[in-house]
N, CA, C and O atoms as a GROMACS GRO file, in nm:
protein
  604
    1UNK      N    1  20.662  27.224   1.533
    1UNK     CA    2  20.743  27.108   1.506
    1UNK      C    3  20.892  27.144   1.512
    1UNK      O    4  20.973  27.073   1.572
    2UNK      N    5  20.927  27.260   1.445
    2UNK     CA    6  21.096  27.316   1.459
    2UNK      C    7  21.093  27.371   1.584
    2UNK      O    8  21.208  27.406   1.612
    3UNK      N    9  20.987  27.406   1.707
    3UNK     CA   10  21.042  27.473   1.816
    3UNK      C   11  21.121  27.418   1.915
    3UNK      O   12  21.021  27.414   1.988
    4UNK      N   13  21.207  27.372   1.985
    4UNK     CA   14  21.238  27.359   2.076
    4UNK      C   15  21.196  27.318   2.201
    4UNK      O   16  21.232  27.219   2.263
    5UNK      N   17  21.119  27.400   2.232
    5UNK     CA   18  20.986  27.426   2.299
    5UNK      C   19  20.920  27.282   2.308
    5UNK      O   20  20.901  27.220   2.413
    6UNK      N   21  20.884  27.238   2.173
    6UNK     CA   22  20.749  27.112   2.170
    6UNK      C   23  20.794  27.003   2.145
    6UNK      O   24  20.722  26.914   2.099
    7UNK      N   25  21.011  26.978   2.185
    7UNK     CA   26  21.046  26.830   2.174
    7UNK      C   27  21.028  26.791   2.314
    7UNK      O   28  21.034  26.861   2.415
    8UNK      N   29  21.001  26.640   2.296
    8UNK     CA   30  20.999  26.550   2.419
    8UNK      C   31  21.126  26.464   2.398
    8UNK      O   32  21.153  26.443   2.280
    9UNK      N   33  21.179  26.429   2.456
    9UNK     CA   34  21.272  26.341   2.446
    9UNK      C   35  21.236  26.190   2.559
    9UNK      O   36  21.291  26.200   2.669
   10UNK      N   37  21.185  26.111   2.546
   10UNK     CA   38  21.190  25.965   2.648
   10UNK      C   39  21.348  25.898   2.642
   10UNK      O   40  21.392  25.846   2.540
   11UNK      N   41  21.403  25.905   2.732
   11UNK     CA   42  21.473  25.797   2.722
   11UNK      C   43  21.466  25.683   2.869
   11UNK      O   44  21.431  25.737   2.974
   12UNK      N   45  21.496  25.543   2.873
   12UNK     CA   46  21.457  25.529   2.969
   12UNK      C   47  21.523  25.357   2.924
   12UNK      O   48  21.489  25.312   2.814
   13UNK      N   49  21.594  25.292   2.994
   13UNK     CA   50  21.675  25.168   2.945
   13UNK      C   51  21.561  25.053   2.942
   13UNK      O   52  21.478  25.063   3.032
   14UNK      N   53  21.543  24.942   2.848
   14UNK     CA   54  21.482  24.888   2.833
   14UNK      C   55  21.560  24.733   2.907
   14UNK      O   56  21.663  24.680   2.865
   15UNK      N   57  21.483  24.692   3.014
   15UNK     CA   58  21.567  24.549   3.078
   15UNK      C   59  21.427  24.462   3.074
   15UNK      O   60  21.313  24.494   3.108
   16UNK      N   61  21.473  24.354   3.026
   16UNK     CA   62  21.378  24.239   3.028
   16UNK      C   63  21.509  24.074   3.105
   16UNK      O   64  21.613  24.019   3.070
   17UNK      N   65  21.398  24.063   3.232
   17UNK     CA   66  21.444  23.971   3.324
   17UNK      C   67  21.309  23.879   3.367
   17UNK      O   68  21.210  23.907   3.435
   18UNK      N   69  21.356  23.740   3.286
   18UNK     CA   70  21.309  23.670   3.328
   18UNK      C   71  21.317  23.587   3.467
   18UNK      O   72  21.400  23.497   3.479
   19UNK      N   73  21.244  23.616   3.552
   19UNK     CA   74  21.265  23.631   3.752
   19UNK      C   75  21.193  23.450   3.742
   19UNK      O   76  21.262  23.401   3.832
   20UNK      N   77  21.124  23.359   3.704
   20UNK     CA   78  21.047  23.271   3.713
   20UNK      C   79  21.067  23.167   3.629
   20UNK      O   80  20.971  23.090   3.626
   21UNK      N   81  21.177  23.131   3.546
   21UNK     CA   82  21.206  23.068   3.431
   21UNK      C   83  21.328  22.919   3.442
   21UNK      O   84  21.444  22.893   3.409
   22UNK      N   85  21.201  22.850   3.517
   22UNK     CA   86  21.286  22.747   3.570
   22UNK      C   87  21.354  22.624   3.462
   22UNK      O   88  21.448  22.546   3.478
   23UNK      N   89  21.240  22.651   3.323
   23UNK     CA   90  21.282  22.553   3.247
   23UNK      C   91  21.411  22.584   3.152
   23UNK      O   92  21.434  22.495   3.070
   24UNK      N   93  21.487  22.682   3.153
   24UNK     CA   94  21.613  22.675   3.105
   24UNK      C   95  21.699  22.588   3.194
   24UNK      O   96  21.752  22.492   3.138
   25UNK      N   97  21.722  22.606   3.319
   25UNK     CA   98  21.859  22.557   3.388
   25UNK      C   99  21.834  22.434   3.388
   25UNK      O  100  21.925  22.352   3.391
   26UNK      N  101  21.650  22.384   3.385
   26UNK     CA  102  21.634  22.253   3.346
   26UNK      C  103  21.680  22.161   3.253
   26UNK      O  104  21.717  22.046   3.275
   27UNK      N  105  21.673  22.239   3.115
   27UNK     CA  106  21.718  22.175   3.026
   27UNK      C  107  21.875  22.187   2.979
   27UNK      O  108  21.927  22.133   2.882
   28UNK      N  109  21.945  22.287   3.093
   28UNK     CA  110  22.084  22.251   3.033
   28UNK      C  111  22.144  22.104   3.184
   28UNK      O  112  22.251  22.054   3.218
   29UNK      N  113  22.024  22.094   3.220
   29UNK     CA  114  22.096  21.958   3.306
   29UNK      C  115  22.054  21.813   3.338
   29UNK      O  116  22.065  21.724   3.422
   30UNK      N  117  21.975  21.855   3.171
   30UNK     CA  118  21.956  21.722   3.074
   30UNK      C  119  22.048  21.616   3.087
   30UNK      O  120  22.061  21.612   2.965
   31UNK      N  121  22.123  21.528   3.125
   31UNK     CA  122  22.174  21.438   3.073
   31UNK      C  123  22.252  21.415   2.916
   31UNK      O  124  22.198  21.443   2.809
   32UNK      N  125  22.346  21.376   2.925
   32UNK     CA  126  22.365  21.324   2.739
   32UNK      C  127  22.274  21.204   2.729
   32UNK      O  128  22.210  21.191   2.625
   33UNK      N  129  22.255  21.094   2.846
   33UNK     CA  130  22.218  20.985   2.806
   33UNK      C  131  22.054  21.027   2.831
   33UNK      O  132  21.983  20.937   2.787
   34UNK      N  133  22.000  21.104   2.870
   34UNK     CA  134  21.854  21.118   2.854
   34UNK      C  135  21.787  21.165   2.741
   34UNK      O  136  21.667  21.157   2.717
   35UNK      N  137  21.903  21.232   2.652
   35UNK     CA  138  21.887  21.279   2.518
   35UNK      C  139  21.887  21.186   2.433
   35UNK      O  140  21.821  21.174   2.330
   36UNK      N  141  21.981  21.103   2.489
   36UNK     CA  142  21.989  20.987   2.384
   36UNK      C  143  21.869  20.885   2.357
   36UNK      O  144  21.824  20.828   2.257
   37UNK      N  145  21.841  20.888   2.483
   37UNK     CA  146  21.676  20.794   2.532
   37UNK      C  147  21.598  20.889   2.464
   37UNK      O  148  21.536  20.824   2.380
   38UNK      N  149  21.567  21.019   2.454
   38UNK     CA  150  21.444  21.056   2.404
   38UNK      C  151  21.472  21.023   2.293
   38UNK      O  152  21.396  20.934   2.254
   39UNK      N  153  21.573  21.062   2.196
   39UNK     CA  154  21.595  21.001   2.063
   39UNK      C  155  21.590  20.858   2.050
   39UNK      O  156  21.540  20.796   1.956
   40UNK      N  157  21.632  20.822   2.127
   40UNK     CA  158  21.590  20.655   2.092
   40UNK      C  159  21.405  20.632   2.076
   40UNK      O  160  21.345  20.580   1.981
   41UNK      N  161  21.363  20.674   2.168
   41UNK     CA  162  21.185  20.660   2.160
   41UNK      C  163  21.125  20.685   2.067
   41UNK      O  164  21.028  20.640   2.006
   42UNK      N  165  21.238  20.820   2.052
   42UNK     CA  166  21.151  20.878   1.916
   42UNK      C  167  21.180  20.774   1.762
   42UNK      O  168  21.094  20.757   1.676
   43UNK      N  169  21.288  20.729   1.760
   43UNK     CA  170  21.307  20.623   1.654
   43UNK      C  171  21.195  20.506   1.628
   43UNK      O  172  21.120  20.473   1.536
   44UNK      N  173  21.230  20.455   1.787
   44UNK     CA  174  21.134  20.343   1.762
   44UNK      C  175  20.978  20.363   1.723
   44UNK      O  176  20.913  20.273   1.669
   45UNK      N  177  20.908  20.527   1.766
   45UNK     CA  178  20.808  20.555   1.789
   45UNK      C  179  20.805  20.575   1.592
   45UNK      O  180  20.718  20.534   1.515
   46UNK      N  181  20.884  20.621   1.572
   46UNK     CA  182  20.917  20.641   1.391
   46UNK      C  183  20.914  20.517   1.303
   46UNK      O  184  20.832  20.522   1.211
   47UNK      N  185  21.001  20.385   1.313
   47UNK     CA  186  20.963  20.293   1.307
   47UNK      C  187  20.862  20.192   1.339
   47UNK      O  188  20.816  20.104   1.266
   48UNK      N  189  20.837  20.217   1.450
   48UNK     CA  190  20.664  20.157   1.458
   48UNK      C  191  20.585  20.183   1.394
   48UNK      O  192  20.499  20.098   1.369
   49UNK      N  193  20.576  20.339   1.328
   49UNK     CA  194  20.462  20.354   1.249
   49UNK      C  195  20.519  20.323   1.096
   49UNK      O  196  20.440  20.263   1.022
   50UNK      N  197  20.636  20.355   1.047
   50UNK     CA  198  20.639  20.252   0.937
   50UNK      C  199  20.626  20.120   0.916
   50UNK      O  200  20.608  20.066   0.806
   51UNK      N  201  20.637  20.053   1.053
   51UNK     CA  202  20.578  19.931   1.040
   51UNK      C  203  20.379  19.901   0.984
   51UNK      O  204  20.324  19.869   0.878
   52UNK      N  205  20.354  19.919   1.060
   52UNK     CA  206  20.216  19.994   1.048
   52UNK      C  207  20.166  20.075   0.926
   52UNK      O  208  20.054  20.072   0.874
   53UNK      N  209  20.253  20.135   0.898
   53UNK     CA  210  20.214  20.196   0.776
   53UNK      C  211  20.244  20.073   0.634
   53UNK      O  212  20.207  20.103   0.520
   54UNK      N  213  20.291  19.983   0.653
   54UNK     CA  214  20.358  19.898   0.580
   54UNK      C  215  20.255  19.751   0.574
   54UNK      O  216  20.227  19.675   0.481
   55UNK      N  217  20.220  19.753   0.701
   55UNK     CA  218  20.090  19.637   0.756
   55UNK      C  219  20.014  19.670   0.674
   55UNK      O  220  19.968  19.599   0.584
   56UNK      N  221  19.989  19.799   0.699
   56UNK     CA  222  19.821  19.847   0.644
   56UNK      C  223  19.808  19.846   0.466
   56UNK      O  224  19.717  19.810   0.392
   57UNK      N  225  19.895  19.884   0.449
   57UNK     CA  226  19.932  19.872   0.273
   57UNK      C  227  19.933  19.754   0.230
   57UNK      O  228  19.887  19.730   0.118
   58UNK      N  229  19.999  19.632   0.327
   58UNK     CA  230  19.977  19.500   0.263
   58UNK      C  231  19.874  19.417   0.277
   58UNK      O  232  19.854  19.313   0.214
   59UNK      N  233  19.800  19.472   0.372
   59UNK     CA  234  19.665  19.406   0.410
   59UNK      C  235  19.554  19.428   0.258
   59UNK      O  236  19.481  19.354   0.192
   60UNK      N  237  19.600  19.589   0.253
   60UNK     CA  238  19.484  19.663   0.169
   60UNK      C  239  19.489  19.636   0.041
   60UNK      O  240  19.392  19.622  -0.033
   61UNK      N  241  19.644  19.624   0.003
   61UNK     CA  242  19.617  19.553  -0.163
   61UNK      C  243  19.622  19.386  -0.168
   61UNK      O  244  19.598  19.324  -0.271
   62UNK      N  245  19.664  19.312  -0.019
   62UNK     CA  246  19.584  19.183  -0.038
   62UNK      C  247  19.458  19.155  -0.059
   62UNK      O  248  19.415  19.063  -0.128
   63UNK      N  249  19.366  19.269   0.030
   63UNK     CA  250  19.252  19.252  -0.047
   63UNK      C  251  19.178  19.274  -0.138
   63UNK      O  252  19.069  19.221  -0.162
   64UNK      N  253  19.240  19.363  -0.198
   64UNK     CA  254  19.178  19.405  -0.333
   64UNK      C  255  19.240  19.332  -0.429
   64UNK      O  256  19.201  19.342  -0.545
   65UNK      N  257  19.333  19.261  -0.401
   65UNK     CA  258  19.403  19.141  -0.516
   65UNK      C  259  19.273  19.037  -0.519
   65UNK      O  260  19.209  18.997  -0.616
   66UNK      N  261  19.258  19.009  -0.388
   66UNK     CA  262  19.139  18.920  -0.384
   66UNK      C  263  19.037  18.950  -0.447
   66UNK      O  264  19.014  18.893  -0.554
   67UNK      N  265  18.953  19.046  -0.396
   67UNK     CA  266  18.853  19.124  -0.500
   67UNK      C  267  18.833  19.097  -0.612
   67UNK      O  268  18.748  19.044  -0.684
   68UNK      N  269  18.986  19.172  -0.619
   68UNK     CA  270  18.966  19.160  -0.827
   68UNK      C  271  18.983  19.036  -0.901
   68UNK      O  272  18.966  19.027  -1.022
   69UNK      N  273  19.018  18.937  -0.822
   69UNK     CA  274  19.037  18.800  -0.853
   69UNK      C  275  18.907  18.767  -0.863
   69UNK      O  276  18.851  18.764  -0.973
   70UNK      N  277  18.848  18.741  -0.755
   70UNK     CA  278  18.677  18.742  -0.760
   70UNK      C  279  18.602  18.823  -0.831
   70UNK      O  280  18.482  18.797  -0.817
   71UNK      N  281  18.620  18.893  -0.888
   71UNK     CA  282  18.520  18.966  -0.972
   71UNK      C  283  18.581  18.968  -1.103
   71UNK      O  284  18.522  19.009  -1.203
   72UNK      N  285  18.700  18.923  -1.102
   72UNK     CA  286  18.753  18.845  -1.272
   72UNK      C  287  18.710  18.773  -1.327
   72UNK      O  288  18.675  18.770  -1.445
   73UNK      N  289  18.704  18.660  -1.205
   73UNK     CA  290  18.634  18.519  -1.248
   73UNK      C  291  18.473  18.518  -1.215
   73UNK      O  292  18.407  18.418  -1.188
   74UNK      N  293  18.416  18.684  -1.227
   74UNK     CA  294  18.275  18.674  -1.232
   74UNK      C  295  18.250  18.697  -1.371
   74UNK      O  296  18.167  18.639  -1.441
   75UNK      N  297  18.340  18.800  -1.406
   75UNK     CA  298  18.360  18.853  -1.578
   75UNK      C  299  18.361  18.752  -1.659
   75UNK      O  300  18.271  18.738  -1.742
   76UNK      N  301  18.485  18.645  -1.645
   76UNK     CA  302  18.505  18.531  -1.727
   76UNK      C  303  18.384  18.417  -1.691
   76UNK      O  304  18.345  18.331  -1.770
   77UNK      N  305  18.347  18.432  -1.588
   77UNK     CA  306  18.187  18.306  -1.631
   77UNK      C  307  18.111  18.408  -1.644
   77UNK      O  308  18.012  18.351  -1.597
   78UNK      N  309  18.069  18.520  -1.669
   78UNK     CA  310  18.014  18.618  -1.730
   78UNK      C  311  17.997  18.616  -1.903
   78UNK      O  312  17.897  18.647  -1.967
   79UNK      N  313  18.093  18.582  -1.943
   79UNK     CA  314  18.173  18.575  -2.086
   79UNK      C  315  18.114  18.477  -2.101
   79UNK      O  316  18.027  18.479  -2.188
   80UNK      N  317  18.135  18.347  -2.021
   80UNK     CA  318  18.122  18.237  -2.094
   80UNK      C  319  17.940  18.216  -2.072
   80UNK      O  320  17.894  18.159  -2.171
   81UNK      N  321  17.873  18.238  -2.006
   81UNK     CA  322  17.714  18.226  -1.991
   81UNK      C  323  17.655  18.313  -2.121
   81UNK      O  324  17.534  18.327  -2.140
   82UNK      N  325  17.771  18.377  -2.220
   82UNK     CA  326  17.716  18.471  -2.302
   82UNK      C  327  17.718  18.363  -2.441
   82UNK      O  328  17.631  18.328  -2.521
   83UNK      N  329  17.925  18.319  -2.420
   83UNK     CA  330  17.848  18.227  -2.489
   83UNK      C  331  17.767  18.127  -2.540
   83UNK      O  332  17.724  18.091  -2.649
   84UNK      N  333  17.760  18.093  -2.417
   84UNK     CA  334  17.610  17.940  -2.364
   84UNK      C  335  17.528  18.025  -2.401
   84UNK      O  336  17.509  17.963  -2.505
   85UNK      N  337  17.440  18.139  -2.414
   85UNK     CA  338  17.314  18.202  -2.446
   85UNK      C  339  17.355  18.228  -2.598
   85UNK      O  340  17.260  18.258  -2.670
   86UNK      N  341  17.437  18.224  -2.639
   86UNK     CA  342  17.451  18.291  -2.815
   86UNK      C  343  17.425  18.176  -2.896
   86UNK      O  344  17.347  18.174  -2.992
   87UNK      N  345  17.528  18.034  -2.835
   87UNK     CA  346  17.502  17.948  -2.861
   87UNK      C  347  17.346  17.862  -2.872
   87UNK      O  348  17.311  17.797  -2.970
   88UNK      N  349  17.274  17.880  -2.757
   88UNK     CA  350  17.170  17.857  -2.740
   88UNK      C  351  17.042  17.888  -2.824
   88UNK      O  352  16.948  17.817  -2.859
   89UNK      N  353  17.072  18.020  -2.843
   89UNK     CA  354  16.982  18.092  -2.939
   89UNK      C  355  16.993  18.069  -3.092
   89UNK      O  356  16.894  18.092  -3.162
   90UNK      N  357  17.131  18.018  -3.157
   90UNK     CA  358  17.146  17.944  -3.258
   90UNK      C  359  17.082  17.840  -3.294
   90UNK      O  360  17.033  17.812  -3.404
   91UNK      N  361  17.086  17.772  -3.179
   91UNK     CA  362  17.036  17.609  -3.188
   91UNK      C  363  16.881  17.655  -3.178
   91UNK      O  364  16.806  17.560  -3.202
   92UNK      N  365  16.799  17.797  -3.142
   92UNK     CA  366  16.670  17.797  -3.143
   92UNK      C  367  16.610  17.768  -3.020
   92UNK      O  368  16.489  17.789  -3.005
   93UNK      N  369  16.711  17.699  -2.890
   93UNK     CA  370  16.661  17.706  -2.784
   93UNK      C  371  16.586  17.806  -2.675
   93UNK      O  372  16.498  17.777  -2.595
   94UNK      N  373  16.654  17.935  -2.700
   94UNK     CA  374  16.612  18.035  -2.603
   94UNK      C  375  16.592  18.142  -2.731
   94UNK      O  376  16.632  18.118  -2.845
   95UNK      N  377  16.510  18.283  -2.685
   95UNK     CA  378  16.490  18.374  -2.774
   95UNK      C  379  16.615  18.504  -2.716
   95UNK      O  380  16.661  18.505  -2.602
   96UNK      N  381  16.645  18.585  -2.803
   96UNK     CA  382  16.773  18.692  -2.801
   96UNK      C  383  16.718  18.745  -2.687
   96UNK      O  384  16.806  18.710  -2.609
   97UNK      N  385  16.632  18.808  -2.614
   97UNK     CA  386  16.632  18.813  -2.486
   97UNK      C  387  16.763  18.758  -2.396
   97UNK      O  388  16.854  18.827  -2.350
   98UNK      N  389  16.746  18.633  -2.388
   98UNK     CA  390  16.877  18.592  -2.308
   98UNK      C  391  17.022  18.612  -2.349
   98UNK      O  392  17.116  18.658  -2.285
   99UNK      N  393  17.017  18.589  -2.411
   99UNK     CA  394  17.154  18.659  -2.491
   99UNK      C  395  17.192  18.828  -2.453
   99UNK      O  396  17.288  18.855  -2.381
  100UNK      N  397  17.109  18.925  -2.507
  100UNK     CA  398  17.114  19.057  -2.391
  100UNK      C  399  17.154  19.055  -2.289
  100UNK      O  400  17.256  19.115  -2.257
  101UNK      N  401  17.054  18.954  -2.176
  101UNK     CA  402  17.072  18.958  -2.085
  101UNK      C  403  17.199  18.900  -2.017
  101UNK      O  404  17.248  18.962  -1.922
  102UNK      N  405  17.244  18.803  -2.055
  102UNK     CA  406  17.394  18.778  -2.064
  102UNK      C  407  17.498  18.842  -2.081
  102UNK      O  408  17.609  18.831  -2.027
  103UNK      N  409  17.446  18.940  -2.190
  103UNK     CA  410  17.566  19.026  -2.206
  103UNK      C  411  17.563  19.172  -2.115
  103UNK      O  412  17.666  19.238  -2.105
  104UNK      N  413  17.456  19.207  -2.059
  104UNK     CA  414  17.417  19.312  -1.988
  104UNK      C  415  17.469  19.226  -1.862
  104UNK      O  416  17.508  19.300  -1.771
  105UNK      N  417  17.477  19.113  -1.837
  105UNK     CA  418  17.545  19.111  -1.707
  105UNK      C  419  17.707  19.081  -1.717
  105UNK      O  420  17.776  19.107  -1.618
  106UNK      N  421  17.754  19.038  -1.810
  106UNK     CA  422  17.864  19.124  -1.837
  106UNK      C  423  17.936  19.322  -1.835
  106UNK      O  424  18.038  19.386  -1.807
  107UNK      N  425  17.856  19.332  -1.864
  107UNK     CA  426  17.877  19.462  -1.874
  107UNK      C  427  17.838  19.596  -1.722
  107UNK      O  428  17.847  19.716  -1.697
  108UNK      N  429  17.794  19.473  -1.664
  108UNK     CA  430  17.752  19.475  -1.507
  108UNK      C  431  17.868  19.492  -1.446
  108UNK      O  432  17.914  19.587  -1.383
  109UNK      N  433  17.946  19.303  -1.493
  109UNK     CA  434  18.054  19.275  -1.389
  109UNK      C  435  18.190  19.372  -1.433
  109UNK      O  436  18.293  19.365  -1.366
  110UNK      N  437  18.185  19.428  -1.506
  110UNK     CA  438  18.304  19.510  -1.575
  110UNK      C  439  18.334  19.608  -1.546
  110UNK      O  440  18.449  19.647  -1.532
  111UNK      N  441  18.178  19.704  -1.520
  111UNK     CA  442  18.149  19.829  -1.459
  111UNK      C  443  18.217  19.809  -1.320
  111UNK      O  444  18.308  19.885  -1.287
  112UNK      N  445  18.180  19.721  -1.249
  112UNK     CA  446  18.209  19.680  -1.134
  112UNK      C  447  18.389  19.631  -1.156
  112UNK      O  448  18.441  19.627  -1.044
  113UNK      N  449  18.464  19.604  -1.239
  113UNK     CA  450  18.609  19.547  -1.164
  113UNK      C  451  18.735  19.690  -1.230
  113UNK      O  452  18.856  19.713  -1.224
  114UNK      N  453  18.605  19.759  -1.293
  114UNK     CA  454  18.679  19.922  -1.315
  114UNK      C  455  18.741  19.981  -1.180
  114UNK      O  456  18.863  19.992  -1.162
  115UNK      N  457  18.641  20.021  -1.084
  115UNK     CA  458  18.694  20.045  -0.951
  115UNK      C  459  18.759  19.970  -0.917
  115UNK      O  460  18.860  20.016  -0.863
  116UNK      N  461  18.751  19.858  -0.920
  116UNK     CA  462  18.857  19.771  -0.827
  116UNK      C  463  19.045  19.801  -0.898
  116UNK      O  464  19.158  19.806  -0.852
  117UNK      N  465  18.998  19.811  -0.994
  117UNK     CA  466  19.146  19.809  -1.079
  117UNK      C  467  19.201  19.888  -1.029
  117UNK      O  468  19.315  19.875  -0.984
  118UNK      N  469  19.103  20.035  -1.023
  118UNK     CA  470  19.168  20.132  -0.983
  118UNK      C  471  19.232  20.165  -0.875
  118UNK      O  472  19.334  20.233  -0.878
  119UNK      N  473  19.173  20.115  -0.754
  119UNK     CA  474  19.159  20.045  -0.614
  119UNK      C  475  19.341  20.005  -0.602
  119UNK      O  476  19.427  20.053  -0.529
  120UNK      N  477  19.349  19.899  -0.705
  120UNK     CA  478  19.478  19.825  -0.689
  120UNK      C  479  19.547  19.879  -0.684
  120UNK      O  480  19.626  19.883  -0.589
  121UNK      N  481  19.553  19.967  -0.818
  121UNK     CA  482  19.662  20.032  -0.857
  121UNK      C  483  19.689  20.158  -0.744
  121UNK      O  484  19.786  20.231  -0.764
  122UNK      N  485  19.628  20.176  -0.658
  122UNK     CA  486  19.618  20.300  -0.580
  122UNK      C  487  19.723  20.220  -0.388
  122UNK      O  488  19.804  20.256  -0.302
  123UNK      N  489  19.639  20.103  -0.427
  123UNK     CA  490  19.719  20.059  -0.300
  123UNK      C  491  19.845  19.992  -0.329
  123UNK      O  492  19.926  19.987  -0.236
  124UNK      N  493  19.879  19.933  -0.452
  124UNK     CA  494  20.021  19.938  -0.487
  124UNK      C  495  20.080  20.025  -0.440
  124UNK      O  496  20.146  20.012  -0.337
  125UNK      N  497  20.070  20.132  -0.503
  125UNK     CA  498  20.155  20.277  -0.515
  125UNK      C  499  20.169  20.309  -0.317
  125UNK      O  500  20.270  20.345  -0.257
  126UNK      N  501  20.040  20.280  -0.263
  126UNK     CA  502  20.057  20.304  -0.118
  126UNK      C  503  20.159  20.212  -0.072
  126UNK      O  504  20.256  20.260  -0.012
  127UNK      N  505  20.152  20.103  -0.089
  127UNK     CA  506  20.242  20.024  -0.081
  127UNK      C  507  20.407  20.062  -0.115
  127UNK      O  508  20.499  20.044  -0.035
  128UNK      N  509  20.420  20.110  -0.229
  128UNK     CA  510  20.562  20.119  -0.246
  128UNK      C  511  20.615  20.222  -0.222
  128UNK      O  512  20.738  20.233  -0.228
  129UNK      N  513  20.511  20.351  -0.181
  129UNK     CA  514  20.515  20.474  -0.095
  129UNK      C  515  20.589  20.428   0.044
  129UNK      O  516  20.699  20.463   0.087
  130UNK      N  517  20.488  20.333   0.106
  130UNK     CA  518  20.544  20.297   0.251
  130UNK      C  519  20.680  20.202   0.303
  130UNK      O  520  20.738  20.190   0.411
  131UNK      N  521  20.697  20.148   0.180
  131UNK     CA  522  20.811  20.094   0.159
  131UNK      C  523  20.936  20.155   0.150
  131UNK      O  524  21.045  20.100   0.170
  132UNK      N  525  20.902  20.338   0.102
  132UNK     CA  526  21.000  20.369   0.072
  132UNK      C  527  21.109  20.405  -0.088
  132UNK      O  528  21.188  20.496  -0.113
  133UNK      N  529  21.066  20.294  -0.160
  133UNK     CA  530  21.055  20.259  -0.308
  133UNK      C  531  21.216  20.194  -0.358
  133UNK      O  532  21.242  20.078  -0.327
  134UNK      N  533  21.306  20.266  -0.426
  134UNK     CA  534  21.405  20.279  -0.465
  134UNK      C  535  21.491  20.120  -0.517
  134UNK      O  536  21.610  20.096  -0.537
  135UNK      N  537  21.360  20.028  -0.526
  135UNK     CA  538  21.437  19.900  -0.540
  135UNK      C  539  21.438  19.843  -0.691
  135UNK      O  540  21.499  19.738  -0.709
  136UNK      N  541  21.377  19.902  -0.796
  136UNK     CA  542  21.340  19.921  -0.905
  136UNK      C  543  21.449  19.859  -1.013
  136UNK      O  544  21.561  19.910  -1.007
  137UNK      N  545  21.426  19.738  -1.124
  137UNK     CA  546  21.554  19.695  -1.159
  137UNK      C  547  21.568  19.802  -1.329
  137UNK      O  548  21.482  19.844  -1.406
  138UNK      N  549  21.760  19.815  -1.327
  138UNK     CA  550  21.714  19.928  -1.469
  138UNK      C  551  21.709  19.813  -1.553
  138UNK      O  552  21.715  19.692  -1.530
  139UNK      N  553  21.692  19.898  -1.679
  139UNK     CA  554  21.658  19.823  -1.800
  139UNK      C  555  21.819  19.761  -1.823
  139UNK      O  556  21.822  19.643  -1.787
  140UNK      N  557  21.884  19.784  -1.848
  140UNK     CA  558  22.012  19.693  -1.849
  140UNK      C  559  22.024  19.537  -1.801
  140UNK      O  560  22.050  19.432  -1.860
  141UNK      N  561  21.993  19.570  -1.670
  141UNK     CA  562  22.027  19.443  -1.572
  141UNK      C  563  21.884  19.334  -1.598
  141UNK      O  564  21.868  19.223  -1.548
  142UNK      N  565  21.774  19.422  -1.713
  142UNK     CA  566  21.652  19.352  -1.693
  142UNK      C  567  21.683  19.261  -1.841
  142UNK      O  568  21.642  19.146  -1.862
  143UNK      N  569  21.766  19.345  -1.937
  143UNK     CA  570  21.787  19.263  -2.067
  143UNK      C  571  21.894  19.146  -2.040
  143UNK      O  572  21.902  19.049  -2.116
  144UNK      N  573  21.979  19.161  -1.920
  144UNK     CA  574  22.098  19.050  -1.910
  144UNK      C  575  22.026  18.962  -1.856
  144UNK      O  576  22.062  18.850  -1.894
  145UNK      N  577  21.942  18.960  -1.784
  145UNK     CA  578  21.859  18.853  -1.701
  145UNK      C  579  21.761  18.806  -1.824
  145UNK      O  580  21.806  18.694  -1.847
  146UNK      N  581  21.656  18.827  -1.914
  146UNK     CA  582  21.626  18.822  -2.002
  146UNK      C  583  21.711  18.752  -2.062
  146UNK      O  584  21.664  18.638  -2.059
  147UNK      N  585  21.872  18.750  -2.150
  147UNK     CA  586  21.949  18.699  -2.228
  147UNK      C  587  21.982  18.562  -2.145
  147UNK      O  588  21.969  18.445  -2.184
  148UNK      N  589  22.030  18.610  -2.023
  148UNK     CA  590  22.049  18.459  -1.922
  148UNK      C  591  21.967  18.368  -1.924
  148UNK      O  592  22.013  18.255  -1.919
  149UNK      N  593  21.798  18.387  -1.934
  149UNK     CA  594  21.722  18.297  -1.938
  149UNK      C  595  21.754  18.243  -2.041
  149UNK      O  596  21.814  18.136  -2.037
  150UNK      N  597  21.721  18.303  -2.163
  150UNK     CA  598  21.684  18.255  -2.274
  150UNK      C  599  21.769  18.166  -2.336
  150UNK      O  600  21.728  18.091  -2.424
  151UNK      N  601  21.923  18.169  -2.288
  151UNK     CA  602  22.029  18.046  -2.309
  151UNK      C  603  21.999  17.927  -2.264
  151UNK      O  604  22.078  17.834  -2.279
   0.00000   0.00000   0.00000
C-alpha cells in the first residue's frame, strides 16, 4: 500500500454531450403567448373541476336533505302510531303487543336517520370544503344583527 510500485493513478476528463436533445432548443422557442395559452387551459381545466367539484357537493347534500326529511317524517308518524297504540291499549282496544310494536318501529326509523345525519353532516363539510369556506359571520357582527332585529 506505501510502495510506489502498487499506485495506479486514472485520470481521464469526464465530458457528457448531449448529441440528440432536440427538446431543449424546443422549448426555449416557446412563444410568450403559447405559455400563456397553456396557462390559460390549465386555469380553466382548474376551474372546471371546481365547478364540478361544487355540482357534486350540492347534488349530494340535496339529497340527503331529502332523505332525512323523509325519514323524519317517518320517525314523527312513527311517534305518533305509538301514541295511537298507547292510547288504544288504555281504552282496552288492542293488547301491549301493539304498543311494542309501535315503538320497535320507532326505534327502527331512528336507527335508520342516525346514518343519514351523519351522511349530512359529512356532505356539508364537502360542500364547504369545495367552496373553499372563509365566509363565516364573527360573533360580533352576529350580536349587531341579532340587536337590529330585535328593535
Amino acid at each position: 500500500m506505501f510502495n510506489l510500485n502498487s499506485r495506479y493513478f486514472i485520470i481521464y476528463p469526464s465530458v457528457s454531450w448531449k448529441l440528440l436533445d432536440f427538446a431543449a432548443p424546443r422549448q426555449m422557442l416557446i412563444s410568450p403567448r403559447e405559455r400563456y395559452q397553456q396557462a390559460w387551459l390549465g386555469y380553466q381545466d382548474n376551474l372546471l373541476t371546481a365547478l364540478r367539484e361544487v355540482e357534486d357537493a350540492l347534488l349530494s347534500y340535496s339529497k340527503e336533505q331529502d332523505h332525512h326529511a323523509a325519514l323524519a317524517d317517518a320517525v314523527a308518524s312513527a311517534l305518533d302510531s305509538v301514541d295511537i297504540a298507547r292510547d288504544q291499549y288504555k281504552q282496552g282496544l288492542v293488547d301491549f303487543l301493539q304498543v311494542l310494536d309501535a315503538q320497535r318501529a320507532v326505534a327502527v326509523r331512528q336507527d335508520q336517520l342516525a346514518p343519514i345525519r351523519q351522511a349530512l353532516a359529512t356532505n356539508l363539510v364537502l360542500l364547504y370544503k369545495s367552496l373553499g369556506g372563509g365566509w363565516e359571520i364573527d360573533a360580533s357582527r352576529r350580536e349587531a344583527e341579532a340587536s337590529a332585529a330585535a328593535k
